[in-house]
C-alpha positions as CSV (number, residue, x, y, z in Angstrom):
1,X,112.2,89.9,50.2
2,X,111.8,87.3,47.5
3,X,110.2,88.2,44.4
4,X,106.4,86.9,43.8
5,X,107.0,85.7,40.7
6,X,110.2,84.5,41.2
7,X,109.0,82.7,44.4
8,X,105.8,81.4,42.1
9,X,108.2,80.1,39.0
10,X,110.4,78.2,42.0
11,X,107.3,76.6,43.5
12,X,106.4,75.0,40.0
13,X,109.9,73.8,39.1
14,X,109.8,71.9,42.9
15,X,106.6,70.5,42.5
16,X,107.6,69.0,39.2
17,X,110.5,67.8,40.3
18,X,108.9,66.4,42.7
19,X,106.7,64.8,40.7
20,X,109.3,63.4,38.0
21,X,111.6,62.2,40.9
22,X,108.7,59.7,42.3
23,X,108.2,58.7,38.6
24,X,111.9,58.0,38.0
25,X,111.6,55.7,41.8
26,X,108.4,53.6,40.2
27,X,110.2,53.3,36.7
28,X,113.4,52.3,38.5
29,X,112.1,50.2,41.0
30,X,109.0,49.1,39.9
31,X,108.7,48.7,35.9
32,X,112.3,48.4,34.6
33,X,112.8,45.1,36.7
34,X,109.7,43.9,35.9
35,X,109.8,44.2,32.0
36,X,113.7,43.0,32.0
37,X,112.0,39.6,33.7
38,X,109.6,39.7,31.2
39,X,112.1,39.4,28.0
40,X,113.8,36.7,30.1
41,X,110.9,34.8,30.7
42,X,109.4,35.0,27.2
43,X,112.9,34.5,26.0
44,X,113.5,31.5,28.3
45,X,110.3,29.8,27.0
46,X,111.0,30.1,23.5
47,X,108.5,33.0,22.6
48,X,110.9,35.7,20.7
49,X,107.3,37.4,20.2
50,X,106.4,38.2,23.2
51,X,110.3,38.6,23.9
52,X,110.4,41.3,21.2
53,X,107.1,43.3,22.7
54,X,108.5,43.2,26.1
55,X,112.1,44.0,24.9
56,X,110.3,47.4,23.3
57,X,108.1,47.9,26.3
58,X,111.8,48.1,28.6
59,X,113.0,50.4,25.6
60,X,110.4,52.7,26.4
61,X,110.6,52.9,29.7
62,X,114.2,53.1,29.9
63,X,113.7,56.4,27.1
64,X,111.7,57.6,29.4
65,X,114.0,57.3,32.7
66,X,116.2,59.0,30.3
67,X,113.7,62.2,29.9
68,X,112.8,62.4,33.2
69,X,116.7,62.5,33.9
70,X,117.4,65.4,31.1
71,X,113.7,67.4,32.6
72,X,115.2,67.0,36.3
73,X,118.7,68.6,34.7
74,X,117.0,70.9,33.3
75,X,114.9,72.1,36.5
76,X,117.8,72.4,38.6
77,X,119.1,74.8,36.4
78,X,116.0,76.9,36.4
79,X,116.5,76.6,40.0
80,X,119.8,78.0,40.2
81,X,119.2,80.5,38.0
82,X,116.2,81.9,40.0
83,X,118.5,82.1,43.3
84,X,120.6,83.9,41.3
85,X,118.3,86.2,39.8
86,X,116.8,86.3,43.4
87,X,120.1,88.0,44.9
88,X,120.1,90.6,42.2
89,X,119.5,93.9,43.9
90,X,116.2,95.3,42.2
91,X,117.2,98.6,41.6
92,X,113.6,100.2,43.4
93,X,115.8,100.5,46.7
């Protein structure tokens, strides 16, 4: 039988990863594209400007692809160190 808490702390970590790997889809699909048509647009019409805000708007997204990335890392170890700690015998047998 799988500890409460242990089965609690592993519910969390999937439903955040859950959450962080639909984020990571939008960003990737969705935004990323998006703002790198931006700075070739604005670059394409001569407005370095609005090149430069969009260029930082793709930085920022892009720093946070790279988060999400490092959190998702992070959880699946968290993961695999709850199986583990799971298949420890309890020592109340």
């Amino acid at each position: 039988m799988v500890d409460p808490g242990i089965h609690a702390e592993m519910t969390i970590l999937i439903r955040r990863e859950k959450e962080l790997e639909e984020e990571l889809k939008t960003l990737e699909d969705d935004e990323l594209p998006v703002w790198s048509k931006r700075v070739g647009l604005a670059e394409e019409k001569g407005m370095p400007d609005l090149a430069d805000q969009a260029r930082e708007r793709l930085r920022e997204l892009q720093a946070q692809v790279v988060k999400n990335r490092a959190e998702l890392d992070s959880i699946d170890m968290q993961k695999s160190m709850l199986r583990h700690e799971s298949r420890r015998p309890s020592g109340n047998e």
